[in-house]
C-alpha positions in Angstrom: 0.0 0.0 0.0 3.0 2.3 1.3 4.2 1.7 -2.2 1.3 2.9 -4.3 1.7 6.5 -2.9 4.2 7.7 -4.7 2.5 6.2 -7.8 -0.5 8.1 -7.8 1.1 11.3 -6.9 3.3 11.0 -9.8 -0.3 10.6 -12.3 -1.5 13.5 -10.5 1.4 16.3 -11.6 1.0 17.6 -15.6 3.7 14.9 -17.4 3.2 16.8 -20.5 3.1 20.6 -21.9 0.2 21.6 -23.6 2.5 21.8 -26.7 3.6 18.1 -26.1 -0.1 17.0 -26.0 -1.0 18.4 -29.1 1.2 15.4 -30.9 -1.6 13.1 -29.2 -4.3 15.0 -31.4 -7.1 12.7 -33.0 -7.8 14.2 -36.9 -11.1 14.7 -36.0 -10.6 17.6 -32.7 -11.7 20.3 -34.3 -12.4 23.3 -33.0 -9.2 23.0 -30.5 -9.6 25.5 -27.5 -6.2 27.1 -27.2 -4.0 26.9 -24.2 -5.4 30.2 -22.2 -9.1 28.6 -23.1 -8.0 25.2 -22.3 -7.2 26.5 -18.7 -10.0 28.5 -18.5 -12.8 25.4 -19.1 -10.3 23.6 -16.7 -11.4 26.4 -14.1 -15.0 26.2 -14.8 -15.0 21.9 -14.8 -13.5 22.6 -11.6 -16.3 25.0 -10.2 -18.9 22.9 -12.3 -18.0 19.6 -10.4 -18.1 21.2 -6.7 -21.7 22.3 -7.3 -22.5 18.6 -9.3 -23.1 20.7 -12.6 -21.4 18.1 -14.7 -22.0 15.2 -17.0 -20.0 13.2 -17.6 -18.7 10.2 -20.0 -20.4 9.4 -23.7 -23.9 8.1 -22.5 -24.5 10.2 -19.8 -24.0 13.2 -22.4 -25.7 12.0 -25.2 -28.5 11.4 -23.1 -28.7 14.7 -22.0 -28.2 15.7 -24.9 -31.1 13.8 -26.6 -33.1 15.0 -23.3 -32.6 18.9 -24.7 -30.0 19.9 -21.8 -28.1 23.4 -22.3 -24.4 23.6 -21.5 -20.8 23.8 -23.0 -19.4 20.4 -24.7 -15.7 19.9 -23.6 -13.9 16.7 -25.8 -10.8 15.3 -25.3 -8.9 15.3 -28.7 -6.6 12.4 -27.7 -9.4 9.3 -27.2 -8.8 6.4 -29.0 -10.3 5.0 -31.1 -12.5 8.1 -32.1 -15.7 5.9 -32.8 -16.4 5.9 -29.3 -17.4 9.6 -29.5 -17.4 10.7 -33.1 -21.2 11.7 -33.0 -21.6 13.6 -29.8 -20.1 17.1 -32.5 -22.8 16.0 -34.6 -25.3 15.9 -32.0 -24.1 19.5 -30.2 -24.7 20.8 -33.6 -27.7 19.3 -34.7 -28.8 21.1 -31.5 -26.7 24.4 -31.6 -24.6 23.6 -27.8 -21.2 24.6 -27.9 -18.5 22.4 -28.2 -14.5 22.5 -28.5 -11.9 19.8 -27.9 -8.9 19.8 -25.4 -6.0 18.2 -25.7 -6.1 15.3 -22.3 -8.7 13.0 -21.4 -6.3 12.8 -18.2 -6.7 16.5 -17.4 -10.0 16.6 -18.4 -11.0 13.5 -15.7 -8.2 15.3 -13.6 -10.1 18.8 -13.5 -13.9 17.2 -13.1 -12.0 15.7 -9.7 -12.0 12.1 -11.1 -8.6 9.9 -11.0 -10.2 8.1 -14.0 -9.7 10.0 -17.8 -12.9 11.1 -19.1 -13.6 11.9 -23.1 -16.6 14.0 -22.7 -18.0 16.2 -20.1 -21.0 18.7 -20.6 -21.0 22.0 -18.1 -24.4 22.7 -17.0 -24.9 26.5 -16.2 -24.9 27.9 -12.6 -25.9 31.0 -10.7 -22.2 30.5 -8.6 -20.4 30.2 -11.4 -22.3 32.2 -13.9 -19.3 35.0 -14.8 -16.9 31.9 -15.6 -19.1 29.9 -17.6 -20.1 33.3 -19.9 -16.7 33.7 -20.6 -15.8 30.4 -21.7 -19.3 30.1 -23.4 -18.2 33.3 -25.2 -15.1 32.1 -26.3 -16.5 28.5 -27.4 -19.3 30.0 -29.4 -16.7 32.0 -31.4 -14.5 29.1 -32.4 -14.9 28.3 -35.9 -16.8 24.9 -36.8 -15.5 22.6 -38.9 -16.5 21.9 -42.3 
């Protein structure tokens, strides 16, 4: 047990840059959130997760999703293979939700307070959190699609 320890603290600390994860990039994560609004959806998983404003994993999404739920889509861009969660784009489109891809599941799981990497979270809106969730909703919405 004494020997786990250092194990998990070592998963825990960033191994990569966000430059270095970029080489991990699936060719379908499109629109990439840059590194400032990486960080910043980090910030507002974080907030989301304290108040239990998250869903997360492919079928928990999707079926909010399906059930008309409003919020921001975040994807990892390095899940393999992509089939798991090639149509959840599609669906945030089909029903105008935000979306953008960032580059770690493991950072992505990390921030939404998980040890386990996560592919897909959606961030419900909240009144605590309201300011943080504009402005990443903001800058989400302005990413361009693609084609």
């Amino acid at each position: 047990m004494a020997r786990d320890k250092p194990e998990a603290e070592a998963e825990a600390t960033p191994e990569r840059s966000y430059r270095e994860q970029l080489d991990f990039l699936n060719p379908i994560a499109q629109p990439l959130a840059s590194r400032k609004l990486t960080r910043k959806l980090y910030k507002c998983i974080r907030k989301a997760a304290k108040h239990k404003q998250i869903r997360r994993g492919v079928k928990e999404v999707q079926k909010f999703i399906n059930k008309g739920e409003k919020g921001i889509t975040v994807l990892a861009g390095d899940t393999l293979p992509i089939d798991v969660y090639c149509h959840i784009p599609i669906m945030c489109e089909d029903r105008s939700l935000p979306y953008a891809y960032v580059p770690s599941k493991s950072d992505l799981g990390a921030a939404a307070g998980s040890k386990r990497p996560t592919c897909v979270i959606m961030i419900k809106p909240h009144e605590e959190y309201q300011e943080t969730y504009d402005e990443c909703l903001e800058e989400v919405s302005a990413l361009p699609l693609p084609l």
